[in-house]
C-alpha positions as CSV (number, residue, x, y, z in Angstrom):
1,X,-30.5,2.9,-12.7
2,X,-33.3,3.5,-10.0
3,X,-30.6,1.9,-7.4
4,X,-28.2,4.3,-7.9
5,X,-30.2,6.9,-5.2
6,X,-30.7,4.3,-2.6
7,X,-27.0,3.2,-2.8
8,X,-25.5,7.6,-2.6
9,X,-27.9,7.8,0.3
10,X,-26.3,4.3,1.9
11,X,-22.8,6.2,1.6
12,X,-23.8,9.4,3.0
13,X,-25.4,7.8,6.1
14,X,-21.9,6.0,6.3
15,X,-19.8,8.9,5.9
16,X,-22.1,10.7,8.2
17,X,-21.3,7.9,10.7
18,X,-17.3,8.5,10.8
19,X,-17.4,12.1,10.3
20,X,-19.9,12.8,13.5
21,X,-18.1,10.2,16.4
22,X,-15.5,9.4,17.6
23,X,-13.1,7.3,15.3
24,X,-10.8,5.9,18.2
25,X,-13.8,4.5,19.7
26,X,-15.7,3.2,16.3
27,X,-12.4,1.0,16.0
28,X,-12.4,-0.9,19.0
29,X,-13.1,-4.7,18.3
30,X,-16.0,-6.5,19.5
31,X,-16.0,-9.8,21.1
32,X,-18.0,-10.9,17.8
33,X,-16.8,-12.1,14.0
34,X,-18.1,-12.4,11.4
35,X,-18.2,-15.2,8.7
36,X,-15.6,-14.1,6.5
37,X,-12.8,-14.4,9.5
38,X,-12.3,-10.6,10.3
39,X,-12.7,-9.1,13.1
40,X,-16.4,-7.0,13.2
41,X,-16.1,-3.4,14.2
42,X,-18.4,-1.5,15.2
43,X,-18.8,0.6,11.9
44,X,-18.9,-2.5,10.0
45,X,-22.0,-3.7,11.6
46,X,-23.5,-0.1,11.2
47,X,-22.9,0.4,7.5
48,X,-23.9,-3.5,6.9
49,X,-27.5,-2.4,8.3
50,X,-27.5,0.9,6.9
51,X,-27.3,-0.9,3.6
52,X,-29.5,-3.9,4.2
53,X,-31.9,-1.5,5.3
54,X,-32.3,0.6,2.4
55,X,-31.8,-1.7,-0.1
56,X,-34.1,-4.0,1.0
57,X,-36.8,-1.4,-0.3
58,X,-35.7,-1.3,-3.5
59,X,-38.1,-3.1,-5.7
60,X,-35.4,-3.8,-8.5
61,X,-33.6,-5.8,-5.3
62,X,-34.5,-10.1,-4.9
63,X,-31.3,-10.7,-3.2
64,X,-28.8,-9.4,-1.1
65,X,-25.0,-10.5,-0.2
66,X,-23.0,-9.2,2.8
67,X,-19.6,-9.6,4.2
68,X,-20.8,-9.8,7.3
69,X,-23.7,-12.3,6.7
70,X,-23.5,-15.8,6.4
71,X,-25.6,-16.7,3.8
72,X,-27.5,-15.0,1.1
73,X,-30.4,-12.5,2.2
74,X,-33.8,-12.7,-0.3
75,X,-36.1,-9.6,-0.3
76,X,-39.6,-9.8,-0.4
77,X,-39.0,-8.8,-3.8
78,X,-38.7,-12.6,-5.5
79,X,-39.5,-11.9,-9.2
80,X,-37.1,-8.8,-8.9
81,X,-33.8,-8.8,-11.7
82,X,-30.9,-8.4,-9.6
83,X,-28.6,-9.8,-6.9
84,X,-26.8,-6.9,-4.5
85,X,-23.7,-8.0,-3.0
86,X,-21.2,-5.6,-1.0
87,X,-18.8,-5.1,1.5
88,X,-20.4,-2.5,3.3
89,X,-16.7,-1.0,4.9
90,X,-13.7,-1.9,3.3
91,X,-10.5,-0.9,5.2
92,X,-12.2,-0.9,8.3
93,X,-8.8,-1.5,10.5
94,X,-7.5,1.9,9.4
95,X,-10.7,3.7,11.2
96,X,-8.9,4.4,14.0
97,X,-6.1,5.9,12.2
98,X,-8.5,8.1,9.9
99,X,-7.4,6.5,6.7
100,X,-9.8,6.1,4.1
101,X,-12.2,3.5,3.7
102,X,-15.1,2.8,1.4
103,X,-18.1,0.1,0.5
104,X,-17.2,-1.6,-2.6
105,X,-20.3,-3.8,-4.2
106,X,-21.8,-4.9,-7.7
107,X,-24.7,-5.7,-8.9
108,X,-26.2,-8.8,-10.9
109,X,-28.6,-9.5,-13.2
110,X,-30.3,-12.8,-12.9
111,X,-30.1,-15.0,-16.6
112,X,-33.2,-16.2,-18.1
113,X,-32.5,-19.9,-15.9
114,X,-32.9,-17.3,-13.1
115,X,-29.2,-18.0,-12.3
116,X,-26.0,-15.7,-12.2
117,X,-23.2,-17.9,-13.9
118,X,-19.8,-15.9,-13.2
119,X,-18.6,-11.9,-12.8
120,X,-19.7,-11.4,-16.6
121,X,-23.2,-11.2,-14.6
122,X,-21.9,-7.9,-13.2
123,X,-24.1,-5.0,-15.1
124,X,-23.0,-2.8,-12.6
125,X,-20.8,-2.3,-10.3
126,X,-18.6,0.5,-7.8
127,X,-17.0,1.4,-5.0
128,X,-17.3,4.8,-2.6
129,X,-14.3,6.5,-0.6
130,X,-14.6,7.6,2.7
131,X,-12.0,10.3,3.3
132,X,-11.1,14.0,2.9
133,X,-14.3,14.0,0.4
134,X,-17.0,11.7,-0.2
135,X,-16.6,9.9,-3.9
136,X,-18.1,7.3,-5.6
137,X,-16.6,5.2,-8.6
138,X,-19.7,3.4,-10.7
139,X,-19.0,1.2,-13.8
140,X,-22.1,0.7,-16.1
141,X,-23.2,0.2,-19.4
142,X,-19.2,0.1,-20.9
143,X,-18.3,3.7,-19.3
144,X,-16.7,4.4,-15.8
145,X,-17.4,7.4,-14.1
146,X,-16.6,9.6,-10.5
147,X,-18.6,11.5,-8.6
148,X,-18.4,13.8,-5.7
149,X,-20.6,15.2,-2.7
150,X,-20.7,18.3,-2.6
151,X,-22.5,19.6,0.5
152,X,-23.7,23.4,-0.7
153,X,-25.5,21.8,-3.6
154,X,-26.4,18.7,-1.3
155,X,-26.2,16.2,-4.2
156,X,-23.2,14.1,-6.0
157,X,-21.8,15.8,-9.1
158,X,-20.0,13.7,-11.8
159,X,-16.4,15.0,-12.0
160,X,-15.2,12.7,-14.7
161,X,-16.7,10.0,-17.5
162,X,-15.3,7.0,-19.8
163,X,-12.1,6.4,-17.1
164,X,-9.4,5.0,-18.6
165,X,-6.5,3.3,-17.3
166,X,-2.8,4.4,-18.5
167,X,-1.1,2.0,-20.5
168,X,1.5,2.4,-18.1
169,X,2.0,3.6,-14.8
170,X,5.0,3.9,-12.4
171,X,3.6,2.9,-9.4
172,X,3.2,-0.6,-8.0
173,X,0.9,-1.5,-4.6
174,X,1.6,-4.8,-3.3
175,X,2.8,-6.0,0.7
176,X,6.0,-6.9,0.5
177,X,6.7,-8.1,4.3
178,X,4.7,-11.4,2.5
179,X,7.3,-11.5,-0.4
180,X,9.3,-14.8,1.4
181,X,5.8,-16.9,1.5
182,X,4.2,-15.9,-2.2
183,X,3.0,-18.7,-3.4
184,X,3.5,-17.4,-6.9
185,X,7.4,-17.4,-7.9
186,X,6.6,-14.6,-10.0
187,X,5.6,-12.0,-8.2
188,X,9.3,-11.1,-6.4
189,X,11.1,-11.1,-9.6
190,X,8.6,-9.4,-11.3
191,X,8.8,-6.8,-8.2
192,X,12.8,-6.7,-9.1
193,X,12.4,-5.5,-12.2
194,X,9.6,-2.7,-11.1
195,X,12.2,-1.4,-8.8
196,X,14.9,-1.2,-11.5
197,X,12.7,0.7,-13.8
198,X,12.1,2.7,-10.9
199,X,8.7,2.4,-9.9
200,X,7.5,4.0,-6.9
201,X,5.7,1.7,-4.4
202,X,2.5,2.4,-2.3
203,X,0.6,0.5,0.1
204,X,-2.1,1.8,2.5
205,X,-3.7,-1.8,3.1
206,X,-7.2,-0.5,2.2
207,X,-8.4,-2.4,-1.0
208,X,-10.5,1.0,-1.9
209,X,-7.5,2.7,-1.3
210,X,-4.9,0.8,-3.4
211,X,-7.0,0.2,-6.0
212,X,-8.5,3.4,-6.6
213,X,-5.2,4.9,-6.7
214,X,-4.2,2.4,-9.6
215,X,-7.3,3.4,-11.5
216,X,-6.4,7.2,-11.2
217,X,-2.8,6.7,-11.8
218,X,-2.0,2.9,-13.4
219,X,0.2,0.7,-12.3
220,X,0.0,-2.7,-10.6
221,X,-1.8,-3.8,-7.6
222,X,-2.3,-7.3,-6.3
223,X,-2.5,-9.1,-3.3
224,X,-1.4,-12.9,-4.4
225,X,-1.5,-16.0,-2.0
226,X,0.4,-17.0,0.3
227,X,1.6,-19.5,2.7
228,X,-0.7,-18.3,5.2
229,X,-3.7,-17.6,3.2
230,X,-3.2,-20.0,0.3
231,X,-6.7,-19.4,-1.5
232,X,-6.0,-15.1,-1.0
233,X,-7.7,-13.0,1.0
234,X,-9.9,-11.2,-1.0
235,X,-13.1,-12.2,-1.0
236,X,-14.7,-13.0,-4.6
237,X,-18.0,-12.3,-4.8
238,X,-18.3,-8.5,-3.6
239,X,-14.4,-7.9,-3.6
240,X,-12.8,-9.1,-6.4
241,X,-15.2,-9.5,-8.9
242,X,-16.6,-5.9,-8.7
243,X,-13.1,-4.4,-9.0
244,X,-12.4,-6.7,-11.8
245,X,-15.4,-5.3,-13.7
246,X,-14.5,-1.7,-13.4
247,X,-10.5,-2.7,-14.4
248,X,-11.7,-4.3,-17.3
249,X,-14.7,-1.4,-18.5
250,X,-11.3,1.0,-17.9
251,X,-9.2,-0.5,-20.2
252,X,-7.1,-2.8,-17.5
253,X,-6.7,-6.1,-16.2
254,X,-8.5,-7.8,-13.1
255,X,-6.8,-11.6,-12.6
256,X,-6.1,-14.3,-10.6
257,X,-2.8,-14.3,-12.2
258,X,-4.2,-17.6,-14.1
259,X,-7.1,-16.6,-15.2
260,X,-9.6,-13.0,-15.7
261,X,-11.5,-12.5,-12.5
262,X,-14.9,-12.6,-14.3
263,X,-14.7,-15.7,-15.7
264,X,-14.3,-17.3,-12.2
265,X,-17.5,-19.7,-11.9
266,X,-20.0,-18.2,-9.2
267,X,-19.2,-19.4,-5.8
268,X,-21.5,-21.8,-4.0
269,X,-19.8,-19.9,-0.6
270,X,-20.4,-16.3,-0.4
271,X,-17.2,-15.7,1.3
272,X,-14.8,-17.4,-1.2
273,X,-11.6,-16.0,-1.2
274,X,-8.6,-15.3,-4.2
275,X,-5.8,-13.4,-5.3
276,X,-6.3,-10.7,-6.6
277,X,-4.0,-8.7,-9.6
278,X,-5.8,-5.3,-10.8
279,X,-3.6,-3.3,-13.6
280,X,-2.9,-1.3,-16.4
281,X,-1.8,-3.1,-19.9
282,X,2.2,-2.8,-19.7
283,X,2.2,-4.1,-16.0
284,X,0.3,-6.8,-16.7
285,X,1.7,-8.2,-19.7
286,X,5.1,-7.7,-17.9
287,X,4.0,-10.2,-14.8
288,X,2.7,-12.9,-17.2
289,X,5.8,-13.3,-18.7
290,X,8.0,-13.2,-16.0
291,X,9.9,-16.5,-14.6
């Protein structure tokens, strides 16, 4: 796809960013937030623009949705095929810490009613990893594949194709200093039972992080409501719905914990937020008939 080279160069530029300044200062916050409730850093409003910028060449580009814009962004592009969305530095609280962080986004192709219905609008979508390495994770046409900078060849190579999850892992990613307020009874017993069967547990609190870790190795991540954030936290449109397309073209699950990810109707906010379950088969089949 002709966006593919405008969105490595959008995740060089960004890794660039982190690897020549100073982290400690990159994660100070700014007096300013953004529409989605998180506190902006300054990276976050770099990458955004970085992104914006280069993507609003792209001819193949009518519309663009950020995490930290308001609204829906159209290009001068209007008869063009797809919708962008993205959030352009995921994990962006762990800067200062130098833990990895990443830009997560999908892309959507607009029906013949010139309309995107739900996540099954997704024909591509990806995530890159900001850490030891530079790495991208790209699900299209019914394969999932990884690729790698590599600076003396100055170009991404593929390092793997047609992903797969494990039918079963033995790791589970989930915060547990929320397990009192779940909203969903099932998720501590279903925990319980992980711990028996001696699961590991692992939690970084990056979504790229987490998640890409479950892809690699299986296992269960989610992040379900709460009592404090009874709708989830993570956003729909160009969180969950992207990682629920790759989980799904892998083999795995992407849920609400009622119902697939994908099948979630478009949101009239760009910001809507939800819980969020991403696993292999065995996990998943396990949580749904816990009680």
């Amino acid at each position: 796809m002709d966006l593919l080279p405008t969105l490595e160069k959008s995740f060089l530029e960004i890794a660039n960013l982190m690897k020549n300044q100073n982290t400690l200062d990159l994660g100070d916050y700014m007096v300013e937030y953004n529409f989605s409730g998180d506190d902006v850093k300054q990276l976050d409003l770099m990458s955004n623009v970085i992104l914006k910028t280069n993507l609003e060449k792209c001819v193949q580009v009518r519309c663009i949705g950020s995490e930290e814009d308001k609204e829906l962004h159209y290009t001068e592009h209007k008869n063009a095929p797809y919708l962008i969305c993205f959030d352009p530095l995921d994990g962006s609280s762990n800067i200062d810490v130098n833990i990895t962080t990443g830009t997560i986004f999908a892309v959507y192709k607009y029906d013949d009613k010139n309309e995107i219905t739900n996540g099954r609008n997704i024909i591509m979508s990806g995530y890159s990893l900001y850490g030891a390495s530079t790495q991208y994770i790209i699900a299209y046409h019914n394969n999932v594949s990884m690729y790698q900078y590599v600076p003396s060849e100055q170009k991404f190579i593929c390092l793997k194709t047609n992903m797969k999850l494990k039918e079963k892992g033995n790791i589970y990613s989930i915060n547990e200093a929320n397990k009192h307020i779940w909203c969903d009874k099932r998720f501590a017993p279903f925990i319980d039972s992980c711990i028996k069967e001696n699961y590991s547990t692992r939690w970084v609190g990056s979504l790229v992080a987490d998640a890409h870790r479950t892809l690699i190795k299986g296992g269960f991540f989610a992040y379900p409501a709460n009592e404090k954030n009874k709708d989830g936290k993570i956003r729909l449109l160009y969180e969950a719905y992207p990682f629920a397309h790759i989980f799904e073209v892998a083999g795995g699950f992407g849920s609400n914990g009622e119902e697939q990810l994908l099948d979630i109707p478009f949101p009239k906010n760009i910001h809507q937020k939800t819980p969020i379950i991403l696993s292999s088969n065995s996990e998943f089949t396990k949580f749904i008939i816990t009680m």
